[in-house]
N, C-alpha and C positions, 0 to 999 in steps of 0.2 A: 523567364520562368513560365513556366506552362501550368495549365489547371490542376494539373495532378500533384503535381509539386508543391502547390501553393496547399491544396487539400490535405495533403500526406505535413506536412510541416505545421499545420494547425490544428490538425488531429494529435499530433507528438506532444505541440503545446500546452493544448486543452487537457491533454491526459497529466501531463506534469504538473500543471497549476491545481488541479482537480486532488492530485496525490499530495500536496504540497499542503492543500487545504482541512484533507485529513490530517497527515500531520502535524499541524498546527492544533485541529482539536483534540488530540495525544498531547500536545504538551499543552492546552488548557485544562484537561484532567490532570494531568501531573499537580499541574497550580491548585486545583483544587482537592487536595490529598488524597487523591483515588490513581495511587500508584501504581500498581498492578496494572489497572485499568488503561492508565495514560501511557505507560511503558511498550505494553502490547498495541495500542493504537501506535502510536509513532511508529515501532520499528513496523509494521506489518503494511503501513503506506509510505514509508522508504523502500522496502523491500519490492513495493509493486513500482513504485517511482524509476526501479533500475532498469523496466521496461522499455520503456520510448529511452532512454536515457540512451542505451548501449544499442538500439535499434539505429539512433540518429547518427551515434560514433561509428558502428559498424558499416552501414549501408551507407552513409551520406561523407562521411569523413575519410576511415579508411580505406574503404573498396576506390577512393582517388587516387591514392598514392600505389597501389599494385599494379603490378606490369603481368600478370602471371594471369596465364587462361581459366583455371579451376578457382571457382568462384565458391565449390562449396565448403571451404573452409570457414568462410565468413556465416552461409548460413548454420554448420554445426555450432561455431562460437557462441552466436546468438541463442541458439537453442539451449545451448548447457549453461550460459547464463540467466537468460528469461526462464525458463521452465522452474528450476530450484527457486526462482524468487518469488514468484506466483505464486507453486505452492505452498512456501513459510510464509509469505506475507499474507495469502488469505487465510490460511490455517490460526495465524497471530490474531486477525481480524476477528475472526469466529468466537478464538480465546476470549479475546476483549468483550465481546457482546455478551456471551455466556456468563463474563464472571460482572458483569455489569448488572445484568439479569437475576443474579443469583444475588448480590448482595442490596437488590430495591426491592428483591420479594421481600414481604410481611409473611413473620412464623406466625403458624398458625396456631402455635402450642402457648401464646403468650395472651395476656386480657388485655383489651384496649386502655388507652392510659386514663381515660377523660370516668372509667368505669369504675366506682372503689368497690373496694374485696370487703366483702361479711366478718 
């Protein structure tokens, strides 16, 4: 194996372990009754996980077994799969952050608890 190879194949891994590790903290929110929350974290770093996932099948698995000169089948493939999943899974991500954000703000319209009312 050559340097590139070794590089291209630990950057695929690092990416999956890394997306693996988001959704792990999607399903530690779940555990923690912040369902919406946890839901949208998981599917939205699965969804980026199908990345390298279908890069490593496409490029490294299947383009072995073709006999056929037109190679850009494989790159369209990758394209209509990675591109949709990139943008739901970050779009999910966003979601998740947004509604995280929204239910740790403090309303402004309420009195603090430690304060009694007249």
């Amino acid at each position: 194996m050559d340097l590139y190879t070794v590089l291209y194949n630990t950057r695929a891994a690092l990416l999956c372990i890394s997306f693996l590790v988001g959704a792990g903290f999607g399903i530690y929110a779940i555990t923690r009754q912040q369902q919406t929350t946890g839901w949208l974290t998981l599917i939205g770093f699965l969804l980026l996980g199908i990345d390298p996932v279908a890069e490593v099948l496409i490029f490294r698995v299947f383009m072995r077994f073709y006999t056929g000169e037109n190679f850009d089948i494989f790159n369209g493939a990758y394209v209509c799969i990675s591109a949709p999943a990139y943008l739901i899974g970050v779009g999910c991500i966003i979601a998740a952050l947004f509604k995280t954000m929204k239910t740790q703000s403090p309303d402004m319209g309420d009195a603090p608890a430690d304060v009694p009312e007249p």
